[in-house]
Structures are given as structure tokens and as C-alpha cells.
N, CA, C and O of each residue as an XYZ file, in Angstrom:
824
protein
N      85.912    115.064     92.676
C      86.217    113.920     91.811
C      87.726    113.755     91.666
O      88.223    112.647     91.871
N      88.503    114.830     91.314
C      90.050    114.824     91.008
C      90.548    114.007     92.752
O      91.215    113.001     92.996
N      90.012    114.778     93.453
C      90.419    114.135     94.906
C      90.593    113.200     95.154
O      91.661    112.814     95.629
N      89.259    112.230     94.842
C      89.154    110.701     94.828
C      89.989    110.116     94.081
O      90.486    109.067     94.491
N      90.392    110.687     92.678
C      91.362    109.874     91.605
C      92.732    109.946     92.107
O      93.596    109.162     91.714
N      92.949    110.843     92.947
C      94.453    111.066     93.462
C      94.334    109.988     94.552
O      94.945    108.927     94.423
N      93.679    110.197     95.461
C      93.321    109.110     96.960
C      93.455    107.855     95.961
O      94.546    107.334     96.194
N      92.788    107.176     94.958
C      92.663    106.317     94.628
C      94.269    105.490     94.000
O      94.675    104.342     94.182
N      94.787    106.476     93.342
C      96.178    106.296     92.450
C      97.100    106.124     93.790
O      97.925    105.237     94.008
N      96.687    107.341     94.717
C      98.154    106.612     95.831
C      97.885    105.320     96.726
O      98.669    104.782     97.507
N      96.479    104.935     96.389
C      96.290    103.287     96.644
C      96.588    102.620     96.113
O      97.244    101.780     96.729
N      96.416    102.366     94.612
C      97.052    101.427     94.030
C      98.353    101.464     94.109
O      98.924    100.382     94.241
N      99.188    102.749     94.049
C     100.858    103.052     94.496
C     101.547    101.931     95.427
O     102.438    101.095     95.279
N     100.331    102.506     96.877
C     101.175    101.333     98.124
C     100.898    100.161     97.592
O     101.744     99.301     97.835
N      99.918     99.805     96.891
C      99.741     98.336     96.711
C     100.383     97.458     95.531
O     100.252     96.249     95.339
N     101.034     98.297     94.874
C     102.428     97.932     93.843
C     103.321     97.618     95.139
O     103.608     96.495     95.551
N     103.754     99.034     95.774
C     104.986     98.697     96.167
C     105.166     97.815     97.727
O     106.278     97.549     98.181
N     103.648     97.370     98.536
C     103.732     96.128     99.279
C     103.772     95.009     98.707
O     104.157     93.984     99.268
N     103.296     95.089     97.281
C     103.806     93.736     96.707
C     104.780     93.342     96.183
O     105.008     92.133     96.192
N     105.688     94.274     95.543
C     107.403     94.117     95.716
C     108.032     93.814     96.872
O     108.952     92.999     96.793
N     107.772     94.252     97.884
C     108.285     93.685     99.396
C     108.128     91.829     99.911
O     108.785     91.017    100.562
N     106.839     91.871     99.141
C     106.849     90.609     99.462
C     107.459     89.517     98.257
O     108.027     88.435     98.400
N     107.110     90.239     97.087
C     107.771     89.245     95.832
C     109.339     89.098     95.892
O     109.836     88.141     95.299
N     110.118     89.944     96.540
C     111.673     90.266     96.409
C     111.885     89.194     97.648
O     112.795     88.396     97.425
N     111.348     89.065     98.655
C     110.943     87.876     99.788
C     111.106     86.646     99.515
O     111.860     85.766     99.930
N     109.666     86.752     98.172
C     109.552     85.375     98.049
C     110.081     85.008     96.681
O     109.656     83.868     96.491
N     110.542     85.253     95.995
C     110.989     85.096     94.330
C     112.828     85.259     94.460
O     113.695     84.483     94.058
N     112.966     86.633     95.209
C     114.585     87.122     94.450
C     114.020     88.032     93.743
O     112.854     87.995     93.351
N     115.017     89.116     93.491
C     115.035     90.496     93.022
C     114.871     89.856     91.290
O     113.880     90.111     90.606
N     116.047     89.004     90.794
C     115.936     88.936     89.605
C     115.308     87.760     89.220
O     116.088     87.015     88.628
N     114.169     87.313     89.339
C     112.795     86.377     89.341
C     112.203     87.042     89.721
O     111.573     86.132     90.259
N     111.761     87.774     89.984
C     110.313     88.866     89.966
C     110.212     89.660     88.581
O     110.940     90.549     88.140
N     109.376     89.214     88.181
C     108.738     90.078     86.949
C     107.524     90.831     87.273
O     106.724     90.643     88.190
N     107.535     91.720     86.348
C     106.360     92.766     86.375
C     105.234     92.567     86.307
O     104.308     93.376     86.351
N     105.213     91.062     86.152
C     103.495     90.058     85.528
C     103.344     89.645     87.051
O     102.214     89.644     87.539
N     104.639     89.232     87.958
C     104.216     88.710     88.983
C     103.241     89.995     89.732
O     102.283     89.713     90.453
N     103.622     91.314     89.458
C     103.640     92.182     90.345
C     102.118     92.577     90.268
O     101.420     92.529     91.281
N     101.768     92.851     89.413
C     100.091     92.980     88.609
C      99.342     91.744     88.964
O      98.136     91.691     89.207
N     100.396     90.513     88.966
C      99.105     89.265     89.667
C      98.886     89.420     90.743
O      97.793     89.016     91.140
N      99.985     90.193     91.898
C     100.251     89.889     93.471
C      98.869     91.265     93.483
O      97.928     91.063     94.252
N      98.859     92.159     92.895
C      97.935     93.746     93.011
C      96.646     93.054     92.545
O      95.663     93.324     93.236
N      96.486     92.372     91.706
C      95.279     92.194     91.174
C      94.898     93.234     89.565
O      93.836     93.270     88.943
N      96.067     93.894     89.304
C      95.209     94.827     88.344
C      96.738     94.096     86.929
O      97.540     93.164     86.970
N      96.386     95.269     85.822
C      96.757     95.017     84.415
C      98.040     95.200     84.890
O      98.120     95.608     86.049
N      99.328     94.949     84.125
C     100.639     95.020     83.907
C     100.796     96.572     83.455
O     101.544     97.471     83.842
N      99.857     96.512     82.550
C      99.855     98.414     81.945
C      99.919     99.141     82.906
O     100.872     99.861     83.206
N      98.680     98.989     83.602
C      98.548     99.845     84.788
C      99.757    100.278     85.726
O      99.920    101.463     86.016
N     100.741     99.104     86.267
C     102.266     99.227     86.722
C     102.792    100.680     85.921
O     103.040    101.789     86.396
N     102.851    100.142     84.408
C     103.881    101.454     83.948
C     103.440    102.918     84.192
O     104.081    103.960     84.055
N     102.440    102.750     84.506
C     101.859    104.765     84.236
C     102.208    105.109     85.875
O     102.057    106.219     86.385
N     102.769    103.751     86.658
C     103.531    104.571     87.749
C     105.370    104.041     87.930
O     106.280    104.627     88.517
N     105.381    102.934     87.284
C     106.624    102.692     86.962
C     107.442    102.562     86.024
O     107.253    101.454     85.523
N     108.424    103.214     85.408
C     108.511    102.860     83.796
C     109.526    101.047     84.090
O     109.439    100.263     83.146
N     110.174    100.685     85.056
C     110.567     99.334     85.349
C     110.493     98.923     86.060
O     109.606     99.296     86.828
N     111.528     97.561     86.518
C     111.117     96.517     87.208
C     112.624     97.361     88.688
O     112.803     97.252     89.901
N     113.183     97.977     87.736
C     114.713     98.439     88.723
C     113.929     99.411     89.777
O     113.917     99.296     91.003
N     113.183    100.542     88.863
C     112.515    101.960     89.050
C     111.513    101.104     90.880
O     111.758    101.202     92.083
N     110.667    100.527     90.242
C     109.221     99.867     90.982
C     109.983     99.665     92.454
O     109.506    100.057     93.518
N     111.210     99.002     92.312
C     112.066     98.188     92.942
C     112.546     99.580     93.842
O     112.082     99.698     94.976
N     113.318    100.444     93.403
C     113.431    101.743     94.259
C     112.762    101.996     94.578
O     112.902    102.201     95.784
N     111.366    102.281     94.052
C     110.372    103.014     94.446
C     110.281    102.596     96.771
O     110.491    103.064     97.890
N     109.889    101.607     96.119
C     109.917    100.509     97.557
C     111.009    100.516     98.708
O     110.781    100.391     99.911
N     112.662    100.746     97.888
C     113.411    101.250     98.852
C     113.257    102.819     99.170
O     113.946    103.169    100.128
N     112.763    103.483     98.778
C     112.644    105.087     98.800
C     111.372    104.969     99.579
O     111.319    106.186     99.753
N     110.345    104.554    100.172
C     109.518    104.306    100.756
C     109.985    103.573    101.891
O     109.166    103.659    102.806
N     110.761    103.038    102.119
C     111.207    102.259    103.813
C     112.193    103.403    103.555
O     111.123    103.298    102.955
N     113.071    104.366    103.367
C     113.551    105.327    103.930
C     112.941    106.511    104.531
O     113.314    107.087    105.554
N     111.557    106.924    103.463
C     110.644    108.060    104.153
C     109.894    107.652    104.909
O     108.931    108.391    105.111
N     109.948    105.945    105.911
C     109.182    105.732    107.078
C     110.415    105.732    108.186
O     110.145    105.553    109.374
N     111.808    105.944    107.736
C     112.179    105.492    108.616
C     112.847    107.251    109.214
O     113.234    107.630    110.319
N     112.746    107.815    108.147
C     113.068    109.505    108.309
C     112.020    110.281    108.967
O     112.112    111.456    109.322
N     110.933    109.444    109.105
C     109.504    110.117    109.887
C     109.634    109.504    111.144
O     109.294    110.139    112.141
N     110.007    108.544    111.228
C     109.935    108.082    112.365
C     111.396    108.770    113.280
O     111.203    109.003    114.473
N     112.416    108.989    112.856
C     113.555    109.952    113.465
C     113.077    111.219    113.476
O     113.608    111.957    114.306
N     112.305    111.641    112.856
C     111.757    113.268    113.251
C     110.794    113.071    114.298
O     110.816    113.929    115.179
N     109.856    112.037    114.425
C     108.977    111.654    115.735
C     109.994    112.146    116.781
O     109.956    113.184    117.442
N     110.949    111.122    116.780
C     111.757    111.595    117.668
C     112.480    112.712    118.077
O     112.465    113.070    119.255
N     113.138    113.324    117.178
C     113.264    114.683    117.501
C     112.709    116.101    117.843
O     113.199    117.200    118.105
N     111.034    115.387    117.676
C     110.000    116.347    118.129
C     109.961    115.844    119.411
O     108.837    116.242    119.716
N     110.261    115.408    120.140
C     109.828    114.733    121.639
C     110.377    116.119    122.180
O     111.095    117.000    121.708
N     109.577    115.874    123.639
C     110.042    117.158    124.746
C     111.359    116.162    125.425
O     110.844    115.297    126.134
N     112.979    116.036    125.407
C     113.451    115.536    126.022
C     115.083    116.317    125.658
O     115.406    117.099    124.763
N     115.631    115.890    126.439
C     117.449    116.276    126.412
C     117.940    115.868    125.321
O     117.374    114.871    124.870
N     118.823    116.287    124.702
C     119.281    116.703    123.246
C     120.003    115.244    123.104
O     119.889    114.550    122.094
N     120.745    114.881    124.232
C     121.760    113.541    123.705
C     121.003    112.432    123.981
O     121.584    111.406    123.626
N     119.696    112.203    124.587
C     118.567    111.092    124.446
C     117.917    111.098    123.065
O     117.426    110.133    122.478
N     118.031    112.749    122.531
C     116.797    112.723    121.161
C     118.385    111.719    120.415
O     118.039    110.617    119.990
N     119.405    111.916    120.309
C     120.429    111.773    119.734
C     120.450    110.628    119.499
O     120.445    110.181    118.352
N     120.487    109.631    120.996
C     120.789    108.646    120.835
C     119.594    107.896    120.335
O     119.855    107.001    119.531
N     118.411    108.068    120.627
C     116.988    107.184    120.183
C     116.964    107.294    119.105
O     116.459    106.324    118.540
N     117.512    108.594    118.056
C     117.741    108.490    116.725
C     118.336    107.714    115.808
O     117.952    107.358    114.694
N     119.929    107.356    116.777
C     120.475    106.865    116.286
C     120.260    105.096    116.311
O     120.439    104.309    115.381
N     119.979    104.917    117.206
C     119.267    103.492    117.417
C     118.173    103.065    116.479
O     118.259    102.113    115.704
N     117.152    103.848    116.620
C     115.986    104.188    115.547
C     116.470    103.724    114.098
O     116.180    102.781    113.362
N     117.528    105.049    114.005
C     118.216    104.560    112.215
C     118.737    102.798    112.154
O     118.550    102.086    111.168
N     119.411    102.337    113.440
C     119.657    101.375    113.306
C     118.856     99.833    113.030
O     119.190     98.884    112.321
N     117.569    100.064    113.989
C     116.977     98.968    114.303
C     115.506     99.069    113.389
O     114.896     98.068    113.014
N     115.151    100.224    113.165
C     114.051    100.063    111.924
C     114.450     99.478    110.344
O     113.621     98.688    109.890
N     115.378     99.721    109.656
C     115.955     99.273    109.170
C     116.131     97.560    109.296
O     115.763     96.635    108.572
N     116.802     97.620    110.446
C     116.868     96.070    110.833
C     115.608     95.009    110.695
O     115.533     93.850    110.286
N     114.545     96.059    111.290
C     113.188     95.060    111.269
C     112.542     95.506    109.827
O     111.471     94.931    109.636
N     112.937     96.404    108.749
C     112.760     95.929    107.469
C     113.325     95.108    106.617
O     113.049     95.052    105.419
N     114.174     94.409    107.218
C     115.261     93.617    106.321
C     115.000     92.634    106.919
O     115.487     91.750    106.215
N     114.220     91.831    108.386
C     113.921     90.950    108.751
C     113.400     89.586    107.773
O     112.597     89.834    106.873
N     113.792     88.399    107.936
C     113.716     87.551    106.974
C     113.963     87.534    105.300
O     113.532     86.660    104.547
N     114.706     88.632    104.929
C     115.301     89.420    103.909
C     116.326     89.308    103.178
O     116.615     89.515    102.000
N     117.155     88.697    104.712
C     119.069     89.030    104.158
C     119.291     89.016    102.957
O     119.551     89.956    102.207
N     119.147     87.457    102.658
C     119.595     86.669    100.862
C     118.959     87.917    100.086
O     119.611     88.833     99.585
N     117.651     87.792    100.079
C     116.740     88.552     99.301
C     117.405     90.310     98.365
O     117.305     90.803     97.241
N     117.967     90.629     99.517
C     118.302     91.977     99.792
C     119.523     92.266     99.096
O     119.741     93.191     98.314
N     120.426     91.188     99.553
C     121.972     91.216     98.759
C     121.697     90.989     97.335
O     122.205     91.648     96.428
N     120.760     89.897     97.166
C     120.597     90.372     94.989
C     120.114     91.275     94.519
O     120.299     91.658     93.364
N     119.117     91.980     95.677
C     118.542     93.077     94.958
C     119.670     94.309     95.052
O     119.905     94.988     94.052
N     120.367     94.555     96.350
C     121.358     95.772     96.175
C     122.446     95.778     95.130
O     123.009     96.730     94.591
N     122.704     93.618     94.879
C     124.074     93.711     93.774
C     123.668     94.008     92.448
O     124.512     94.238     91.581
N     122.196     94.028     92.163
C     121.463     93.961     91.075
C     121.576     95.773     90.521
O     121.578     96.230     89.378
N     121.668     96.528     91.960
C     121.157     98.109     91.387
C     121.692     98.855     91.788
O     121.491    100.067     91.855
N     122.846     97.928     92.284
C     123.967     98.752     93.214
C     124.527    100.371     92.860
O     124.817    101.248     93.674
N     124.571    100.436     91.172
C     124.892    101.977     90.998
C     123.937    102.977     91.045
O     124.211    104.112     91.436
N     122.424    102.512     90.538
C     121.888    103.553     91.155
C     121.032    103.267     92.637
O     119.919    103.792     92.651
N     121.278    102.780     93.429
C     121.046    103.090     94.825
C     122.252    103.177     95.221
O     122.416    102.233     95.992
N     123.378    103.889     95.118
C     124.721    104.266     95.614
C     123.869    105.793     95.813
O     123.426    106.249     96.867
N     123.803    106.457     94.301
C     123.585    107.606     94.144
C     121.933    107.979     95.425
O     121.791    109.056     96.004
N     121.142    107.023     95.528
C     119.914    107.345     95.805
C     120.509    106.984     97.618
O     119.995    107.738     98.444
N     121.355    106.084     98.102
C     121.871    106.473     99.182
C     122.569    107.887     99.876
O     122.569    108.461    100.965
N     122.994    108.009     98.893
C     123.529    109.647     99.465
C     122.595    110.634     99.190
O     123.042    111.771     99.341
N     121.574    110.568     98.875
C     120.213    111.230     98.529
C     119.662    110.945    100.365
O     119.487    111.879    101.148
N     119.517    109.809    100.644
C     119.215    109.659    101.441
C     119.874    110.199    103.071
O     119.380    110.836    104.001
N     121.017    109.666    102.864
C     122.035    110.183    103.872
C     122.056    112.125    104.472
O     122.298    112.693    105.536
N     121.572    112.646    102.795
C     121.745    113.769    103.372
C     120.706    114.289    103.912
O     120.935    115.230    104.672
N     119.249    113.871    103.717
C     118.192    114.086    104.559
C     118.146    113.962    105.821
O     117.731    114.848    106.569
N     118.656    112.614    106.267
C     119.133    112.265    107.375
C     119.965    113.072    108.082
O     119.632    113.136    109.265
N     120.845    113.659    107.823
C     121.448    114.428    108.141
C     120.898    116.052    108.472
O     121.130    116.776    109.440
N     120.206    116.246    107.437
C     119.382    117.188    108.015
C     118.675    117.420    109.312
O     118.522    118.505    109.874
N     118.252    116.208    109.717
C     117.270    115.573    110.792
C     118.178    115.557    111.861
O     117.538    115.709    112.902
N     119.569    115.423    112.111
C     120.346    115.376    112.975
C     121.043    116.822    113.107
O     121.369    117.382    114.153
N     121.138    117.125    112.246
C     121.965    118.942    112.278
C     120.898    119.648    112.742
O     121.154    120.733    113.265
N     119.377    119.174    112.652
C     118.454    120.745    113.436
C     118.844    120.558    114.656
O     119.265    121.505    115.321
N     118.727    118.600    115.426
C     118.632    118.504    116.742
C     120.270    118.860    117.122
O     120.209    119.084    118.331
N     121.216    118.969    116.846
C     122.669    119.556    117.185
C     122.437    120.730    116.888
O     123.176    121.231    117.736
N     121.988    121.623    116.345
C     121.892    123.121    116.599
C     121.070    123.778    117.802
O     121.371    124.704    118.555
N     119.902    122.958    117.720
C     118.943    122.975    118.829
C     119.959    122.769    120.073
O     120.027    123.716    120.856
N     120.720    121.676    120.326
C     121.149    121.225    121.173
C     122.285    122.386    121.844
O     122.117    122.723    123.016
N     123.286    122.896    121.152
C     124.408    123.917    121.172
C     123.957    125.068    121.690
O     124.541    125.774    122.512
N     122.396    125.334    120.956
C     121.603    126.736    121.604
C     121.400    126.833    122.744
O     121.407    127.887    123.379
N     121.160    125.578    123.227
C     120.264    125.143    125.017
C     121.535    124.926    125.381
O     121.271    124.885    126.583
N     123.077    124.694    125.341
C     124.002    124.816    125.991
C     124.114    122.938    126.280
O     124.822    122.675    127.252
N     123.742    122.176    125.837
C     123.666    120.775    126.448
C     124.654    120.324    125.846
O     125.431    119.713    126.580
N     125.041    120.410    124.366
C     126.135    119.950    123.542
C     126.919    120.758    123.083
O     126.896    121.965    123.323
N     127.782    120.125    122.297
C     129.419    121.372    122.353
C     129.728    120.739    120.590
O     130.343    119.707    120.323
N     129.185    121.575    119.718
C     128.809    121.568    117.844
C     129.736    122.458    117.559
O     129.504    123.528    118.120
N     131.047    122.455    116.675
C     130.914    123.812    115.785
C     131.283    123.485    114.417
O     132.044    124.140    113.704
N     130.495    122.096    114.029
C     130.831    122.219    112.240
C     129.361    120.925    112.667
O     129.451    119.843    113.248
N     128.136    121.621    112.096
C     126.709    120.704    112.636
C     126.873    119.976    111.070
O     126.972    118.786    111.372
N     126.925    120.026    110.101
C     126.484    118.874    108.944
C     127.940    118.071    108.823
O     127.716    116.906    108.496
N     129.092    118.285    108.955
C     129.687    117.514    109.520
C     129.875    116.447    110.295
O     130.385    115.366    110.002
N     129.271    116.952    111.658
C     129.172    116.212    112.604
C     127.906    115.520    112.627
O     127.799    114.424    113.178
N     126.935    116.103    112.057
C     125.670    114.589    111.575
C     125.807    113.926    110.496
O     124.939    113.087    110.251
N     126.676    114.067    109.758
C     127.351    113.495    108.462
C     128.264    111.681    109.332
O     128.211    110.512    108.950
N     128.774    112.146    110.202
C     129.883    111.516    111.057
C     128.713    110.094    111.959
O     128.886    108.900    112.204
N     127.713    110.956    112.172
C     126.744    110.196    113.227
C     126.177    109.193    112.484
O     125.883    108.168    113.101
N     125.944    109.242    111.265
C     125.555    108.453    110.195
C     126.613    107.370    109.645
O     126.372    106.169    109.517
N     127.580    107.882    109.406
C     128.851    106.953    108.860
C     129.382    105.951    109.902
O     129.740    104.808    109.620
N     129.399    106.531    111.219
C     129.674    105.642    112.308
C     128.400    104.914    112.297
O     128.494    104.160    113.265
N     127.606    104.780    111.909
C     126.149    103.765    112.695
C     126.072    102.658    111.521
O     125.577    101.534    111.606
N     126.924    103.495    109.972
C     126.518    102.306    108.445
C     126.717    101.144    108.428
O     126.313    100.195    107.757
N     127.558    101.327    109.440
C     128.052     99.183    109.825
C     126.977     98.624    110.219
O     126.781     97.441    109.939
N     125.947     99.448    111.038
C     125.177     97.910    111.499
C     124.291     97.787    110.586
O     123.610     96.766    110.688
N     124.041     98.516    109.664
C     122.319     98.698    108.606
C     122.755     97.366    107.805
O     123.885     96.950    107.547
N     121.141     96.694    107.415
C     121.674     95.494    106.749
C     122.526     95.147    105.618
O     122.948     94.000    105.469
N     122.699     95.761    105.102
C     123.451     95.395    103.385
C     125.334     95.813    104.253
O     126.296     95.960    103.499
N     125.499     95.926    105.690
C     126.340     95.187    105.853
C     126.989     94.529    106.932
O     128.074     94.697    107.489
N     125.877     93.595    107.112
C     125.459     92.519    108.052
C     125.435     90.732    107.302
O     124.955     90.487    106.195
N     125.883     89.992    107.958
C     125.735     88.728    107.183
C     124.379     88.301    107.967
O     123.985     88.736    109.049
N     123.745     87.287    107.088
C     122.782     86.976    107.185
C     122.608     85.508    108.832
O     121.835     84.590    109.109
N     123.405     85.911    109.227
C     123.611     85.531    111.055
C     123.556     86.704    111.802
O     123.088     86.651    112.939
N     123.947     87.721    111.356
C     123.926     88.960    112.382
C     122.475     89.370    112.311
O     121.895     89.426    113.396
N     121.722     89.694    111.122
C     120.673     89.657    110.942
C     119.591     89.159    111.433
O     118.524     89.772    111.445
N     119.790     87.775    111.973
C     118.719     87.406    112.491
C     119.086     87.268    114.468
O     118.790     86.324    115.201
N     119.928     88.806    114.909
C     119.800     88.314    116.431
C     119.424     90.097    116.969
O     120.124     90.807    117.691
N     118.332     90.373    116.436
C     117.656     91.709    116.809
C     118.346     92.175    118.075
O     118.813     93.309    117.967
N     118.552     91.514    119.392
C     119.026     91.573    120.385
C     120.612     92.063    120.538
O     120.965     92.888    121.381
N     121.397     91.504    119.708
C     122.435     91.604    119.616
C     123.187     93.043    118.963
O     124.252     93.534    119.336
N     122.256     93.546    117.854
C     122.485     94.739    116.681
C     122.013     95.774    117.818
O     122.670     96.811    117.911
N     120.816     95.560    118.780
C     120.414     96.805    119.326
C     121.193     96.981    120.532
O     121.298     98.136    120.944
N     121.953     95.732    121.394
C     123.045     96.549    121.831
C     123.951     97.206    121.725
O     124.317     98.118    122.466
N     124.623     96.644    120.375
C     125.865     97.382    119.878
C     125.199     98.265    118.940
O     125.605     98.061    117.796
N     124.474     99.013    119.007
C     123.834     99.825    118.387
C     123.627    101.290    119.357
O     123.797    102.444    118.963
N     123.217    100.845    120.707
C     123.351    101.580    121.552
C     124.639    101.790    122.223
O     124.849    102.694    123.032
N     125.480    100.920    121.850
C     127.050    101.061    122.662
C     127.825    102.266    121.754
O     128.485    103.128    122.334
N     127.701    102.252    120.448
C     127.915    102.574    119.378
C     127.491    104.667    119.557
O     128.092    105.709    119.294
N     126.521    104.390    119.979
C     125.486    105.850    119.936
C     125.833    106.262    121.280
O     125.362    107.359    121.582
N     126.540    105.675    122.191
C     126.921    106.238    124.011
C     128.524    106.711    123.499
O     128.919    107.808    123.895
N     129.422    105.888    122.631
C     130.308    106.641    122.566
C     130.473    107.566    121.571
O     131.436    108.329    121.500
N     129.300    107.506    120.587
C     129.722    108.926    119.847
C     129.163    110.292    120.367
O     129.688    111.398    120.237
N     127.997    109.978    120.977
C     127.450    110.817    122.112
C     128.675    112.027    123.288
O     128.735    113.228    123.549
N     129.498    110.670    123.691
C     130.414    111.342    124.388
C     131.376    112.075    124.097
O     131.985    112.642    125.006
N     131.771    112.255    122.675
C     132.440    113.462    122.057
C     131.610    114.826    121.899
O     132.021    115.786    121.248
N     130.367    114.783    122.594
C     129.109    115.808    121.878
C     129.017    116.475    123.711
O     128.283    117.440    123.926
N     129.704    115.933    124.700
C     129.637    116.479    126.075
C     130.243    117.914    125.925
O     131.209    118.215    125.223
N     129.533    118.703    126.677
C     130.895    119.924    126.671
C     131.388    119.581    127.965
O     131.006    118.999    128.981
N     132.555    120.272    127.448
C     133.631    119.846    128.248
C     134.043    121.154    129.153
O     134.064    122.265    128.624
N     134.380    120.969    130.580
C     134.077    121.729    131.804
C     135.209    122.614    132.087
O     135.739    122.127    133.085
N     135.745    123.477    131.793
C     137.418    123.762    132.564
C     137.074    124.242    133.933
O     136.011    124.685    134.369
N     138.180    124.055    134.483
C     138.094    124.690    136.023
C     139.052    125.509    136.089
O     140.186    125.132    135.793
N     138.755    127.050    136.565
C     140.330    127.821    136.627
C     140.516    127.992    137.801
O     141.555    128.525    138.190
């Protein structure tokens, strides 16, 4: 019975927070109310609080959820059987362009909601960043062990892989760059070939 009530609660969960995705879409961050959110679910307004105490909270919740799909999906990748500066670069692309296709038809949407909560998703960004980073320092240690790459300060240097890629993620993109998928994933990959190439070891000949 407890089983089912848990299975059941993290249903209604996703189904709060797919309907913030779409209300922040279609309303604006600050025109979405908590009444909309319970009409879009189908259930009581009460019901919202015993998993959200607000409208800011609900609202993270949803960005903290497109980060732990997009941190699963970079560990997909780093579980692959392949060469250390391919897991590298598909990662880094990955971080770039999933992102991208969550912010798809978004832009406007996105900029009121980040100017709206900007101080605490500053803090919940570097929450984020350093997970990420985690995810990149196993595959650079991994990588240094097998002799393929040349590491000797690893959270550093996935700290670096991240900061170089923050330009293309949407919140800072204008809402023209945004809509040319084509365009972000080249320079996304141009981006990830030359930071790649500081990660070569380098050959002496005596």
C-alpha cells in the first residue's frame, strides 16, 4: 500500500511540474498562478502545497528536473564503450543542445522567469555546475589512467569545460540564436574540438 502512495505522489509530482512547463510557455512566469497550475493537473490548489510551499519553489522544482535529465543523459554518455575525447566531446555538445531543445519556443518565456528568480537560481546553478562537473572529472581521470589525455588539476579542468560551453546555454542566447538549432550545434562542436585540443598529450621527441 505505502508503495502505491509513493508511485502515486511521484505522479502527481511530474504532473505539477509538466504543467509549469507548459503554463510558463503559455502565460509568462509572472501570470501563472497556482490556480492555473491545479486547473492545468486537474486536482485542488491544496494539494500543490504539500509538494510545493510556492509559485518560485514549483517553478525550480521544474528547472531542477530539466537539469537531472540532462545530467543523466551526460552520464549515458560517459558510460559508452568509446575514446575519452569523443565521451568528452558528445558531453559537451549534449550539455549544449539538450538544454537548447528545452528552451525551444521558450526564449521570452524563460528570460522573465530567470529575471524573476535570478538570486536563487544563481545559487541552485552552481549546485548544478558542480554535479556536472563531477560527471566530467570521472571521465578525465578515467581518461589520464588509459594514457589518452594529459589532466593534472581534474575539477578544475571540468570546472573550465563547463564555463567555456555557458555561452551557448539559453539564458545567454537572444531569442534569434535560439531558434537556429543548426547553427548552436555547430559552434557547439567547434567550441568542444578546441577545448578538446588542450586535453592532447603532447609528444616530445629526443
Amino acid at each position: 500500500m505505502g508503495r502505491e502512495h509513493k508511485c502515486g505522489s511521484c505522479d502527481v509530482r511530474e504532473a505539477i511540474l509538466n504543467s509549469v512547463g507548459k503554463l510558463i510557455k503559455r502565460y509568462g512566469y509572472k501570470k501563472m498562478t497556482m490556480d492555473d497550475i491545479a486547473h492545468e493537473v486537474g486536482i485542488g490548489k491544496g494539494t500543490i502545497y504539500l509538494y510545493f510551499p510556492s509559485k518560485e519553489e514549483v517553478s525550480l522544482g521544474w528547472i531542477d528536473r530539466a537539469n537531472c535529465d540532462l545530467r543523466a543523459r551526460m552520464k549515458s554518455i560517459a558510460d559508452l564503450d568509446m575514446d575519452i575525447q569523443s565521451k568528452l566531446r558528445e558531453m559537451l555538445i549534449c550539455r549544449v543542445m539538450t538544454r537548447f531543445d528545452q528552451a525551444q519556443d521558450m526564449a521570452q518565456s524563460l528570460d522573465e522567469l530567470f529575471s524573476s528568480i535570478r538570486l536563487t537560481l544563481l545559487s541552485r546553478r552552481d549546485h548544478y555546475h558542480k554535479l556536472e562537473a563531477e560527471l566530467f572529472s570521472e571521465v578525465l581521470i578515467n581518461g589520464v589512467a588509459k594514457g589518452e589525455i594529459a589532466c593534472d588539476d581534474f575539477e578544475h579542468t571540468a570546472l573550465a569545460l563547463l564555463y567555456a560551453t555557458n555561452s551557448m546555454l539559453p539564458y545567454s542566447l537572444s531569442v534569434a540564436q535560439l531558434g537556429n538549432r543548426e547553427e548552436i550545434n555547430r559552434r557547439a562542436t567547434i567550441i568542444a574540438n578546441l577545448l578538446l585540443t588542450g586535453l592532447i598529450p603532447r609528444v616530445t621527441c629526443n
